[in-house]
C-alpha positions, 0 to 999 in steps of 0.5 A: 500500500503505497503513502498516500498525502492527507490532500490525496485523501481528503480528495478521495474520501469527498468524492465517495457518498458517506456511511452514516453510522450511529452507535447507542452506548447506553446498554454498554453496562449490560455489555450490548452495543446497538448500531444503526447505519446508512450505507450507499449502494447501487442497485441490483445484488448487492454484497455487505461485509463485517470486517474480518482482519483486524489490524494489529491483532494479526488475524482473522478476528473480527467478532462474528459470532456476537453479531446479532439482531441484524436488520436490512432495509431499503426506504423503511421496507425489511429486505431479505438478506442470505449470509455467504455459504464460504464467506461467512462473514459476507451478507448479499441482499437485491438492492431494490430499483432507484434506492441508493442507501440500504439502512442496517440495525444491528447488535453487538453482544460483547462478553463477559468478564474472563472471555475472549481475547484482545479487543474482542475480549472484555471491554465493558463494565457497570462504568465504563467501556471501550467501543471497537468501531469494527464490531458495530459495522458493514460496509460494501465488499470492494470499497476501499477504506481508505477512501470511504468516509464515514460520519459516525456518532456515539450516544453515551450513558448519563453522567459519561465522559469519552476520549478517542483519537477522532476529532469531534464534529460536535456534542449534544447532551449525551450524544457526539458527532465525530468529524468525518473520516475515512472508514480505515481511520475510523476503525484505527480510532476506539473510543473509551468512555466511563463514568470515572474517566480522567484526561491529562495533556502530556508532552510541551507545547512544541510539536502535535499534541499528547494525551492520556486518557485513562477510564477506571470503575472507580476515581482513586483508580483512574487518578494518575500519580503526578511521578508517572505523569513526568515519566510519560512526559519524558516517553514523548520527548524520549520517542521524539529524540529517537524517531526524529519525526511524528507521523500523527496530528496528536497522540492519545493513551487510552488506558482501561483499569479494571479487573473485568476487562481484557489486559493487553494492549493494541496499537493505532495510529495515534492512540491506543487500546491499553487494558491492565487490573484496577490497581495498575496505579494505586500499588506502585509496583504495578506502574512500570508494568503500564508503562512499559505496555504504554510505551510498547504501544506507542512505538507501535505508531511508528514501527506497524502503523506508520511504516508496515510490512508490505503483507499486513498492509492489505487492502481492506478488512477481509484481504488475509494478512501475511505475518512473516515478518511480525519478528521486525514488527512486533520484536523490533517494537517489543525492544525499542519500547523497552529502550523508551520506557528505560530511558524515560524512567517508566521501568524505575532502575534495573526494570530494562536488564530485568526485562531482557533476563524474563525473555532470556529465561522463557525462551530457554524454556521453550524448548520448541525451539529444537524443531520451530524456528523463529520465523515460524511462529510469526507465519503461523501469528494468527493461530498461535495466538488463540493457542492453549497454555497447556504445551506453550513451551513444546509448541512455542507461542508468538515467541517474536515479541520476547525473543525479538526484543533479545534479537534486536538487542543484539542487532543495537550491540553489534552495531555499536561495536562496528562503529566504535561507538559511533552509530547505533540502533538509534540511527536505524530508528530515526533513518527507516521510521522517522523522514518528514513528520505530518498527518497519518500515512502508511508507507510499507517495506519488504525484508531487502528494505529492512535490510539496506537501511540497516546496511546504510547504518553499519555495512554487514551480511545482515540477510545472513546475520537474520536468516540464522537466527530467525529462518533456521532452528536455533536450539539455543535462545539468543543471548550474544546482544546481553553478553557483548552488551556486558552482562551474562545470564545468572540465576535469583533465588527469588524473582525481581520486582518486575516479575513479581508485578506480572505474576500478581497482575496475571495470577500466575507463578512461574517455576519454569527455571527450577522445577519445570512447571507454571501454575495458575491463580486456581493452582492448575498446572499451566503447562511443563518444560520439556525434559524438566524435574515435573516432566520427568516426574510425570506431572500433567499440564492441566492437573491440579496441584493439591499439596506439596511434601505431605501438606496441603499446597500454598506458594509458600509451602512449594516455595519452602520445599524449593528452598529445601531441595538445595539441602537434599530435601526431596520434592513430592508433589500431589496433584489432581488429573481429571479425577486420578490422584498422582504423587510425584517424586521429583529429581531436584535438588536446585534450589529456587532458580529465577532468571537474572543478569550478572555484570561482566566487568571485563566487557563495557556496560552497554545495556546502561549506556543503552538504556541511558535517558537522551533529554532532560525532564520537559517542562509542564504539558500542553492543553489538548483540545 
């Protein structure tokens, strides 16, 4: 998809008759959206589709199963419509003679807490939601959303306030009037809305605007803590000195705390979907969890958005997307928001090192490795994704975000070494993502793109260099970037900070360096390594974990075994299988094992100089409109 300027668009989108699409969010509480919309067509067989592939989910995801109560009708009479017998996600319906707008009602049945996944997982609760514009609507097979426009408007429950990218035509009461704009920026532009919703503008007065939006089910929730409000000013500046250039007219974080929504985050072009637990503010140590998903997403505006893989920039929401190169897109990005949010304090000190041993680690568990390679789990994103957790570590899972982030590392360190100091990943990111800044635009690459701009940097045999640790099976995770960068993997007797943030946050506890294993909140085995004490013992994923050494199971008692076992102490593990009791002997005698980084002082330190800040604090943010 060639960049097209935001004249050339503004000149296509005038010239098509526009959507009228109108969504009622006043049963958002009950988790039901309901959508009316007004759609030009031609006389004649006629042929409405609801988007399929969404973007930045990297598959065929769109929701069509919870679309319901669908109407059509042309100058109010009901019309027949027949859903397509292989393309289940087409309506074909006979335009009647002379009518050139086909209106269409339909539903939204978003689910419940604890379902589904990305933003067709959890969005809503009693306070507050999150409306994903592709699930609410169709639009005729063949159009161009790019120069389809659409005016869309929202109608709030009582006493809700909003935030989204879109600009605002007007407001009435409850009801907002978006500005019209084409049907692929109106699906790159959620809006969260809430009872408790706080807006604080970011960033300086120089430049396009910056804000974060944040929605929660309570106030104390959604206020921001003034320290991270600095940090986040300190992302725009970091970002701004690392890309070089904005490709957007102003930035907003959407940022969703509750403990009844999907957590994850998903990327737009200028704002995001970001989701974590009610406490993601009020418990400090869970702040650098949101930073660091909030900086990830960001760079996501550059790297996915701005500059795409020729495969994921395809031409309509129906079109298959082609994720083979997710490792540049995702991985690069994983890594690159991590370098951000090091630099602009949102880990606090040691969160980048401690981010690099957590990849480190798990990909040395995921001993799919012997037979996936790198690259295969980026093809294969779109069922990975939806993939159980129960043979993760033999399967492999989309492993291109932590072992990205340790294979760009890599990449930064040897390109600081060839340079003698001189030239570094930065260089890269500001030459292949930043050119003249200005209003959204999209400009793809193919791999010899990535490749000569790399060459242009710091002159290798880059192909060579990617084919080996991302084409071919690589038994061993790659850790070269952290020894050259000046440090080696090591092991903790207990897990960091940061660890201890995620294992709280998902109600998980990760055991994979010691015994073998991974148990959810409900104390259900996860999932097993491969050739690990638990394997070898016969421990099943999906068992539950009754009891530890003869006692009742707590984290406390397996975490005390653990630490026994380094005395000679045997593990004996009961579980539960379905409705089987089994006791297993474990073959251990390691102690707790917890991944780590050692500094190597025979080697410089270029993890911190990596990591170092670029700008000073910036002085007090902006208003945004």
């Amino acid at each position: 998809m060639p960049a097209l300027s935001a004249l050339l668009l503004l000149a296509a989108t005038a010239a098509q008759p526009a959507i009228e699409l109108s969504v009622d969010l006043r049963e958002a509480p009950r988790r039901r959206f309901h959508a009316t919309l007004s759609i030009p067509v031609a006389s004649g067989p006629a042929t409405l589709v609801y988007p399929k592939w969404i973007p930045g989910e990297h598959g065929p995801t769109g929701p069509l199963a919870d679309l319901a109560g669908l109407r059509i009708s042309a100058g109010g009479a009901p019309l027949h419509w027949v859903r397509d017998s292989e393309d289940l996600f087409a309506f074909r319906v006979v335009v009647p003679p002379g009518v050139t707008r086909l209106e269409v009602s339909l539903d939204a049945l978003e689910p419940a807490a604890g379902t589904g996944g990305f933003s067709n997982g959890a969005s809503e609760t009693p306070r507050l939601a999150l409306l994903s514009w592709n699930h609410v609507l169709l639009y005729p097979k063949g159009a161009d959303p790019r120069a389809l426009p659409v005016h869309a408007s929202v109608t709030l429950p009582e006493a809700w306030s909003f935030g989204t990218a879109l600009p605002v035509g007007k407001q009435e009461g409850a009801r907002v009037q978006f500005a019209p704009v084409s049907l692929e920026t109106l699906v790159d532009s959620p809006v969260l809305a809430g009872r408790h919703l706080t807006t604080t503008a970011l960033g300086t007065a120089e430049g396009p605007p910056h804000r974060l939006v944040v929605a929660a089910d309570t106030p104390e929730a959604a206020a921001v803590p003034p320290e991270f409000k600095a940090r986040l000013d300190r992302l725009v500046a970091e970002s701004g000195q690392l890309f070089g250039a904005r490709h957007y007219r102003g930035y907003t974080f959407l940022l969703t705390l509750s403990d009844f929504v999907a957590s994850f985050g998903l990327e737009h072009h200028e704002s995001s979907d970001d989701r974590m637990g009610e406490r993601g503010f009020l418990d400090p140590p869970n702040r650098p969890l949101v930073g660091g998903l909030l900086s990830h997403e960001f760079v996501h505006s550059w790297n996915g958005k701005h500059r795409r893989p020729a495969g994921l920039a395809t031409r309509d929401f129906q079109e298959p997307m082609r994720g083979d190169l997710l490792w540049v897109y995702e991985g690069l990005t994983t890594y690159l928001g991590q370098v951000l949010a090091a630099r602009s304090g949102l880990y606090g000190d040691g969160g980048f090192r401690e981010e690099l041993a957590i990849a480190a680690g798990e990909m040395t568990s995921h001993a799919g490795r012997a037979w996936r390679p790198l690259g295969d789990t980026a093809t294969a994103a779109q069922v990975l994704y939806g993939a159980r957790a129960d043979g993760t570590a033999w399967r492999r899972s989309v492993d291109y975000y932590p072992e990205g982030a340790l294979l760009w590392l890599e990449v930064d360190v040897l390109i600081r070494q060839r340079s003698k100091g001189t030239r570094s990943l930065d260089d890269f990111a500001r030459a292949f993502f930043g050119g003249a800044g200005g209003p959204p635009s999209v400009r793809t690459y193919q791999l010899d793109d990535l490749l000569a701009a790399l060459g242009a940097v710091a002159p290798n045999d880059w192909r060579a260099f990617f084919a080996a640790r991302v084409d071919r099976v690589r038994t061993a995770p790659p850790l070269a970037g952290l020894e050259a960068g000046g440090w080696t993997m090591d092991v903790a007797a207990e897990p960091g900070p940061l660890a201890k943030a995620m294992a709280a946050a998902s109600g998980t506890t990760n055991f994979d360096g010691s015994i073998g294993l991974s148990l959810s909140k409900e104390n259900l085995v996860l999932d097993v390594v491969p050739g690990s004490p638990a394997d070898r013992a016969g421990v099943p994923a999906g068992a539950k974990l009754l009891g530890v050494n003869g006692r009742a199971h707590s984290k406390e008692r397996l975490d005390d075994a653990l630490a026994a076992s380094a005395r000679g102490v045997p593990v004996e593990l009961l579980v539960l299988d379905a409705d089987i009791f089994l006791t297993a002997r474990l073959d251990y005698q390691g102690g707790p094992r917890y991944p780590a980084l050692k500094r190597d002082p025979a080697r410089p330190d270029l993890l911190g100089a990596i990591a170092a800040p670029r700008v000073p604090a910036t002085p007090p943010a902006a208003t945004m409109p």
